[in-house]
N, C-alpha and C positions, 0 to 999 in steps of 0.2 A: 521658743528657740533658745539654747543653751549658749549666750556667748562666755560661758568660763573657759580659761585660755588652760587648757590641761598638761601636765607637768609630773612627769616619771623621775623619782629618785632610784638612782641604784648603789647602791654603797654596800660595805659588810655587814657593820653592826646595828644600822638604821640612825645610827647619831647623827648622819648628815643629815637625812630627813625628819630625825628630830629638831636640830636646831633647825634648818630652814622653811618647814612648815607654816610656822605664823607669818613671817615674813610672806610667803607668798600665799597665803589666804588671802590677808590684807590687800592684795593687789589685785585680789577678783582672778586666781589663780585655784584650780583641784588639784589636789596633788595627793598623787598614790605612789606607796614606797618599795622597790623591789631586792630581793635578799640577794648579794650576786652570784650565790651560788643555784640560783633560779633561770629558768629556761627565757632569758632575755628575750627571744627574740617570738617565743609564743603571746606571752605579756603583752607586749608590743604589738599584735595583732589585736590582741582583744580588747586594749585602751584606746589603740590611737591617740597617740599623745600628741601635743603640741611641741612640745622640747620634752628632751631625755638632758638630766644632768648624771654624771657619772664620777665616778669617783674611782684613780686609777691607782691611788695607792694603798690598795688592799693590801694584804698579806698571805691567804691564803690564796683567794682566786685572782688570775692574772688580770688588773685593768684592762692592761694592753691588748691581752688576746680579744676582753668584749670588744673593746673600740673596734678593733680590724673588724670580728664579726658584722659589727653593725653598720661599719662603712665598707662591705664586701657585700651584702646582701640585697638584694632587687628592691625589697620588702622595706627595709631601714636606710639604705645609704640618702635617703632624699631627706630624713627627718634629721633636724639641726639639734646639735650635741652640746655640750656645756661641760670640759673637765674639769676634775679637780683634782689637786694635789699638794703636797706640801711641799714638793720639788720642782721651784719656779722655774727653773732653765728649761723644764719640758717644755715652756710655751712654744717653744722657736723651734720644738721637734714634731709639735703634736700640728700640722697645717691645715691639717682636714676638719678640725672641729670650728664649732661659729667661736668660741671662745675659752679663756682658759684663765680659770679663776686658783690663786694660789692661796693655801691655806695659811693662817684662817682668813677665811672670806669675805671679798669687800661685797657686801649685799647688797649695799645701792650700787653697782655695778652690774650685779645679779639682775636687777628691776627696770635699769638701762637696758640690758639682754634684748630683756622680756616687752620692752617697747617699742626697742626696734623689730624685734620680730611681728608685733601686731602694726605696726607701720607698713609694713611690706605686705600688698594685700595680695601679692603673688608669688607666696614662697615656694622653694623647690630651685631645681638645676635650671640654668640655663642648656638653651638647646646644646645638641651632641656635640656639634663642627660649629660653633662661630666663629666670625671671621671679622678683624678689625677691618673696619672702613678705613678711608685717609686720612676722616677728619679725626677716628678715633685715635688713629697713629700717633699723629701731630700730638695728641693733648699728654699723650703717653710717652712718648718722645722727648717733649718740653719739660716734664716731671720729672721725669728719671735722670736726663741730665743735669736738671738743675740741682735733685735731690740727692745723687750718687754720683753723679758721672759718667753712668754706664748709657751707652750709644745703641738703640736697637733701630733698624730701620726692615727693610726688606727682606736682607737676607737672612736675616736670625730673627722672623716676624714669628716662626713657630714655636721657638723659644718663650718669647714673651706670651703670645698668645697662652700658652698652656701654661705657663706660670699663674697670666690674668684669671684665666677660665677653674683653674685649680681654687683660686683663694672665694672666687664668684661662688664656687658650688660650695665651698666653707660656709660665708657671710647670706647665702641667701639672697643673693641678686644676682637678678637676672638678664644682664646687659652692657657691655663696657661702659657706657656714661654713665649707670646707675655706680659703678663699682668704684668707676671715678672720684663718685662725690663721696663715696664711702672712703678711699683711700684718700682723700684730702681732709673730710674732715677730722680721720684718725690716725694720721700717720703718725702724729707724737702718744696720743691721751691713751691708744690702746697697739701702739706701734706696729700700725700696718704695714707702713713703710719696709720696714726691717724683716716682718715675714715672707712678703712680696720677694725683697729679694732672697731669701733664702732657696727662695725657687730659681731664683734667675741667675744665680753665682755657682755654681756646686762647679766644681771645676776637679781634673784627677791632677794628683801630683805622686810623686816618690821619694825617697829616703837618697839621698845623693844623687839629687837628678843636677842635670848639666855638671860632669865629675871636673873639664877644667877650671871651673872656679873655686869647689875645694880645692883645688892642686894650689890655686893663688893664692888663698887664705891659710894655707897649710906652708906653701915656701915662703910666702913673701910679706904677706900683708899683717898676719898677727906676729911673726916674729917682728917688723917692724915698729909694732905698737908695742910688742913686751919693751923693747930697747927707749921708745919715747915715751913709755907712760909710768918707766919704772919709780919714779920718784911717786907720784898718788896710786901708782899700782890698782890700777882702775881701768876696766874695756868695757865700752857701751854698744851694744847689737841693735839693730830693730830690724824685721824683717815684716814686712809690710805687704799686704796680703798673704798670709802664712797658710791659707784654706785650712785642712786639719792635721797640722804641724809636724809635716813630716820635712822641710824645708827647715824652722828653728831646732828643730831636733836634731836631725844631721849636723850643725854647727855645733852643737852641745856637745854632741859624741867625737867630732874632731876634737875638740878641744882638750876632753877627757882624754882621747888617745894621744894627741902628739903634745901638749904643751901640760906636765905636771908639776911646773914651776908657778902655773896661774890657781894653784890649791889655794891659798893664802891672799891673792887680789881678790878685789869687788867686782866682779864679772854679772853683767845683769844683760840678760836676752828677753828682747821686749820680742812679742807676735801678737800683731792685728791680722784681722779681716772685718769685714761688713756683712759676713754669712755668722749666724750663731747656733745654725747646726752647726757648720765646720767646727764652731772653735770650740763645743761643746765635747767634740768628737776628738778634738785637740787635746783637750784638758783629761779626759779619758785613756790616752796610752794604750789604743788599745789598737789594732793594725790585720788586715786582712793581710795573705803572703805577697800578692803582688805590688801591695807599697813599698816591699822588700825586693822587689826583681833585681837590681845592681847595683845590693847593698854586701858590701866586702861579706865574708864568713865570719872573719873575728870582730866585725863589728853588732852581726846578728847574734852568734853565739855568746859574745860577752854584756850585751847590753840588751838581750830581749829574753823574754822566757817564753815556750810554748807552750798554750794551752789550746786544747783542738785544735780546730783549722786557724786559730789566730796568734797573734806575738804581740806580747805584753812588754812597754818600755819598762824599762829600769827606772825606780824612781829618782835614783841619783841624775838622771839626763832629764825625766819631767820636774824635779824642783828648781833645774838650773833656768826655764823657761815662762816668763809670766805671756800669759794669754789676756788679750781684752779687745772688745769691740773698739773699731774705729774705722769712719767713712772717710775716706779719702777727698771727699768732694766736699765736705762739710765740717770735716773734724776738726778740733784744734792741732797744731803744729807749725813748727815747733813748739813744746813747750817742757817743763820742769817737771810737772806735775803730771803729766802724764808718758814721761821717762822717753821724750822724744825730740830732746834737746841736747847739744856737747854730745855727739855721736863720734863712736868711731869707724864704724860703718853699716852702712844701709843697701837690705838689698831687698827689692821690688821689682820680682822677677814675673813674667808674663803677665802684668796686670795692666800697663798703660795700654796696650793692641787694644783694650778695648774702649778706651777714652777716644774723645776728637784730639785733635791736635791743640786747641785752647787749652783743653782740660790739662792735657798732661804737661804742657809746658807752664801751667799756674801751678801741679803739683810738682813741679820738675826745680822749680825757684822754691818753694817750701823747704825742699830736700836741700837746696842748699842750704840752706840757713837751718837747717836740724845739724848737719856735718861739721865738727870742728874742720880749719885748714887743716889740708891734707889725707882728711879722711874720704872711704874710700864708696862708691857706689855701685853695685851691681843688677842690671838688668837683663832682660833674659837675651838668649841670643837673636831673635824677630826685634828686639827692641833698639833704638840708637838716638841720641841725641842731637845728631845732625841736623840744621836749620830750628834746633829747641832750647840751646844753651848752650852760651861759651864758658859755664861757669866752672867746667870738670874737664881734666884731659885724658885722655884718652888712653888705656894702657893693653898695650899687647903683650901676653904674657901665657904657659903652660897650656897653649892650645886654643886661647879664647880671649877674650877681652873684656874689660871692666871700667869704670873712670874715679879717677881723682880729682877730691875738689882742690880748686888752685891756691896755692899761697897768696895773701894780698897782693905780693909784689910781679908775680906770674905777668905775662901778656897772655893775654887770651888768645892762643894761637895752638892747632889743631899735632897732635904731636906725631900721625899719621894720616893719610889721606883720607876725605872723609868720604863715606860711600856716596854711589848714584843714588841709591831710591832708599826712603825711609817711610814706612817696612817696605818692603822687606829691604836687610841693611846687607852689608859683604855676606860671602858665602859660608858664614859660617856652620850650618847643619845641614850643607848641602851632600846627596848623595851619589856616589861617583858611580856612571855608567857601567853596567855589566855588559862590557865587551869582551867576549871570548879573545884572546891573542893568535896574532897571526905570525907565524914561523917563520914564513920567510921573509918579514921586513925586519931592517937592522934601526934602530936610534938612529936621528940625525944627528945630534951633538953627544958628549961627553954629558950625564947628569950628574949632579952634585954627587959626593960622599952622603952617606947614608950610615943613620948608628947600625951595630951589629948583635942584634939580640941573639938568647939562644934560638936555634931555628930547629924545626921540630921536623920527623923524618917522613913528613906526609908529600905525596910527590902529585897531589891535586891542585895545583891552582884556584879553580875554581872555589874549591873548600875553605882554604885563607881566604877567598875573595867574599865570601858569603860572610865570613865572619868579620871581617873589616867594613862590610854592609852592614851586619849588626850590632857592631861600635859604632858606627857612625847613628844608627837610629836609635841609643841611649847615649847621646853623647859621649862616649868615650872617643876622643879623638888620637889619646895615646894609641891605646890599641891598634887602634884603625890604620896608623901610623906603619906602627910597629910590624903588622903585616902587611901592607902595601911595599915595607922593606921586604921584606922575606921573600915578596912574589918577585920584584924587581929583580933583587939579585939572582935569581934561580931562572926566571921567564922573563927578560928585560924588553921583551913585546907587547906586554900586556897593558892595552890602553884602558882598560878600567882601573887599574894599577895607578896608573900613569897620571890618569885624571884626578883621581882621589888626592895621590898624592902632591899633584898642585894646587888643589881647593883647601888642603888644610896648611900647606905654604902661604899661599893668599892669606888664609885666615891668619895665621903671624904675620903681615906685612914683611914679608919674602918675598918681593913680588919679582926679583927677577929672577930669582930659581923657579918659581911658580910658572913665571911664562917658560921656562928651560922644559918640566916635566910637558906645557900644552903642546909647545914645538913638537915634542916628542911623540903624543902621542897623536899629533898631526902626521907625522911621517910615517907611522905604522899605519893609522886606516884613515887618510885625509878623507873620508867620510863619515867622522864619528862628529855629530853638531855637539853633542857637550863640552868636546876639547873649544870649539869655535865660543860656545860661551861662555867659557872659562877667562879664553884670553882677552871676550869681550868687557869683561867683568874688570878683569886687571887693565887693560888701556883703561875705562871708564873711571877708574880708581886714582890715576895717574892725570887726570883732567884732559886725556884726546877723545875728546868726544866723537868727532868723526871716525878716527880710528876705531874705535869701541863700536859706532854704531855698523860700520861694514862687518865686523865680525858676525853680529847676532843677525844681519841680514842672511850671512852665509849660513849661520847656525841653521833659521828659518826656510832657506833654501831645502835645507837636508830633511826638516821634520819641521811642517806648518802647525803642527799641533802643540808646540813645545812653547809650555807659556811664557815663562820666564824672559826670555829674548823679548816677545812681546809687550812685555811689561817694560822691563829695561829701556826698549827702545822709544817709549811711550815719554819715560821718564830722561834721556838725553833729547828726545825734540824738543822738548817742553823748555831746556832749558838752551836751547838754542832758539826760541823764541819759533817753532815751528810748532804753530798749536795745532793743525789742522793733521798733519803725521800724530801729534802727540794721541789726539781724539781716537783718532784710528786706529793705534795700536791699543790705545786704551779699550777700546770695543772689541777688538778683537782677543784681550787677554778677559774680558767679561764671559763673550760668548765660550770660548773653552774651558773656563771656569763655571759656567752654570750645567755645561755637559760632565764637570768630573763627578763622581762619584759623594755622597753627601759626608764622609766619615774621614774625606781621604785626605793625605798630608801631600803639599806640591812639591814636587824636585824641586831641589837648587832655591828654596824661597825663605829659608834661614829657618825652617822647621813648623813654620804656618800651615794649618788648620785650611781647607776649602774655605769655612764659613769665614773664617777671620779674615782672609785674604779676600773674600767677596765685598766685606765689610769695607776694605779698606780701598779697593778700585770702585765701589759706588762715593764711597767721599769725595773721591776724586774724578769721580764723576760731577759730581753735585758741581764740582769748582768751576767745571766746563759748562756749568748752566742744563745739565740734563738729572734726568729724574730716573 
């Protein structure tokens, strides 16, 4: 019987399987060499190899194409791969292979491989559909928060599973506990940790996503720092989870366009993540169109160049930006040394939603102590600091809101009302009902003055109203704004009009023109539940609990299906020490959230995700002692 452990080189010139050959003779290894411009995958039938090592930085024939080949086909995808290259960062792109050796090559590394593989005396996939047990949850659970911070439990179980099941059919083990001990004994020595989450972080963003806070960093907040930092003429950025830097780029290219005083300061933009595809993809500049969906003109045509279907940044805006890993849950910070100290502002946009509430209130105190006083922080709009730190106030400002950390001498005192339920926080990315207007009802009161843009000579309501939907579902709230004017003054019936435009009042802490536009558009169709939780929202905001909570009953009255009320009202029993209402409404914003659609975003819920809002009513589940 032949126990030689059999071993395919594939390389161009055969020099990898020159050098490598003795080394693995000696190890009770055959090793046969393949040219790669040779029929891989005939070869491969006829040896039956035990490992294929490959070599992807060829020149003439594509590595990357064998790879796919050989992890596409019925015949190869089961047999465990070994790349190489001289181009280390592919480690954290290439996920499917058992390992990835960067040139020149550590060969006791190589022979480590080769032991784990004869260790495992049941190599191949794990079954098609596994499925974590509780216990396997719990261990995987405990790991990942303790190691990242990141929180999976039920509702985003298929997330993790397929990330699990992905690196299992990589590494050749066949079972989550098996994969377990795999990923603990190597999370540092061959950093599994970091590729695991690579699967589990991939997140989409875009080039000027959430536009009111450039507006704040454009009127307010970097002119502020040109005027206080003039003497060291110095601005410190971090932008903390950056995914693949279309978030620090955007700030880059503001800065280029509005402020060309700051040519001659020290301007340094720091961008982590804990993903090293992303940041990989970061450092590359290089941009599919839809990262670009509402990004100005003169900011694409002056700062990207198009080749084919993609857009290439300007390197003037990628050298203003250093990229580097860092785990939130693990990483140093503040510090000097790694450019995350004497900050002037810090923005960690949509990352905490997926922490517990521990987590992010120990990175929530970090950040402060990165921020010099008075610098400023921004989180996404689902995100809020209420009941997690008095250490920043609160700033309402061009449509949205952000926080400043306090001067020493500050009281810690909230400089607007702080929301009902955190997440989901005020109505900031809520979406105003498309209610058709009705003709013959008149306003009950006088509504505020209103700015007067040019108004365009389209005589469809509806059409504004579509488009002021579609500000509102890229953030732009100007717009949104801007025609919710236009309709008002032309059709002052129209309660989808009506409604928007007291949600984005609310969201300035306007709150009593806010309630002026709900009145209003109470009295055109006092059956529209959105106005009812709008105005619920605003009492609630104001500390009348009761008053808030009869509104979202009425809302509920009108349409039992409409979560939000239910949720809200969950969160005013609770703290009226009615736990028993709280449960109840809690359940019942569960059960219409496991009926919505898997992909879908909830009205009125500050622009949360199905899955992230299920996340975040099982937490709070958990509190009530249910599972």
């Amino acid at each position: 019987m032949n126990d030689l452990f059999q071993v395919l080189i594939i390389d161009e010139d055969q020099e990898l399987c020159q050098t490598l050959s003795p080394t693995l003779a000696d190890a009770g290894c055959r090793v046969e060499c393949l040219c790669a411009a040779e029929n891989p995958l005939a070869a491969i039938r006829e040896l039956s190899p035990d490992l294929i090592i490959l070599d992807i930085s060829m020149s003439e024939t594509p590595g990357l194409e064998i790879l796919r080949r050989l992890k596409s086909h019925r015949t190869t995808r089961k047999l465990p791969v070994i790349a190489t290259s001289r181009q280390a960062e592919l480690e954290y792109e290439l996920l499917d292979v058992f390992d990835f050796l960067s040139k020149p090559l550590d060969q006791q590394r190589l022979l480590e491989d080769i032991a784990l593989l004869r260790e495992n005396a049941r190599v191949g996939e794990p079954s098609a559909t596994p499925s974590l047990d509780k216990e396997e949850l719990v261990l995987f659970q405990n790991f990942l928060v303790t190691h990242s911070g990141l929180h999976f439990d039920r509702r985003n179980l298929k997330i993790l599973e397929r990330g699990l099941v992905h690196r299992m059919r990589a590494v050749h083990v066949d079972g989550f506990r098996q994969y377990f001990a795999y990923l603990e004994r190597f999370q540092e020595s061959r950093q599994e940790l970091k590729k695991l989450l690579g699967l589990l972080t991939i997140g989409e963003t875009y080039f000027f996503r959430y536009l009111p806070h450039f507006d704040a960093l454009i009127q307010h907040v970097v002119p502020e720092f040109i005027r206080r930092n003039r003497h060291e003429r110095t601005l410190r950025i971090w932008s903390a989870g950056c995914s693949s830097g279309e978030e620090p780029y955007s700030i880059a290219m503001a800065l280029l366009e509005h402020f060309p005083e700051l040519a001659d300061w020290d301007v340094r933009i720091l961008a982590t993540d804990i993903n090293k595809r992303s940041l990989r993809q970061a450092r590359d500049g290089v941009f599919r169109p839809r990262a670009l969906r509402v990004t100005d003109s003169r900011f694409r045509d002056r700062y990207f160049r198009r080749i084919g279907s993609s857009y290439v940044l300007d390197p003037r805006v990628r050298d203003m930006v250093r990229f580097a890993y860092l785990n939130l849950q693990t990483g140093l910070f503040p510090s000097e040394e790694n450019g995350t100290a004497n900050l002037d502002i810090l923005m960690c946009r949509n990352v905490t939603i997926y922490f517990r509430l521990a987590t992010t209130g120990s990175i929530v105190e970090k950040f402060s102590h990165c921020l010099r006083p008075g610098g400023y922080l921004f989180l996404g709009h689902a995100e809020t600091l209420m009941g997690i730190s008095d250490r920043f106030q609160r700033i309402h400002n061009a449509g949205g809101f952000y926080y400043r950390r306090r001067l020493e001498e500050e009281p810690p005192a909230e400089a607007a009302p702080p929301p009902v339920s955190s997440p989901p926080p005020k109505p900031v990315a809520a979406r105003p009902a498309p209610v058709r207007p009705r003709p013959a009802a008149a306003p009950a009161r006088q509504k505020p003055p209103v700015p007067s843009p040019p108004e365009p000579a389209r005589e469809d309501p509806e059409e504004l109203f579509r488009e002021a939907e579609q500000a509102f579902n890229r953030e732009d709230f100007k717009t949104a704004a801007e025609n919710y004017d236009i309709i008002l003054r032309r059709w002052p019936g129209h309660v989808g009009a009506l409604v928007g435009k007291g949600f984005i009042l609310a969201n300035r802490g306007e709150f009593d023109q806010a309630l002026d536009f709900c009145d209003q558009a109470i009295a055109v169709n006092d059956l529209c539940p959105e106005a009812y939780f709008l105005r619920g929202l605003i009492l609630g905001l104001g500390e009348n609990l009761l008053a808030a909570a009869a509104e979202y009953r009425k809302a509920l009255l009108l349409d039992m299906d409409f979560i939000m009320p239910h949720y809200n009202l969950s969160k005013l029993y609770l703290q009226m020490n009615r736990n028993e209402e709280a449960l109840r409404e809690l359940r019942n914003t569960l059960r219409l959230l496991e009926r919505a659609p898997d992909e879908s975003q909830i009205p009125y819920s500050g622009g949360l995700s199905r899955a992230v809002f299920l996340e975040v009513c099982r937490d709070d589940a958990a509190r009530f002692g249910e599972t």
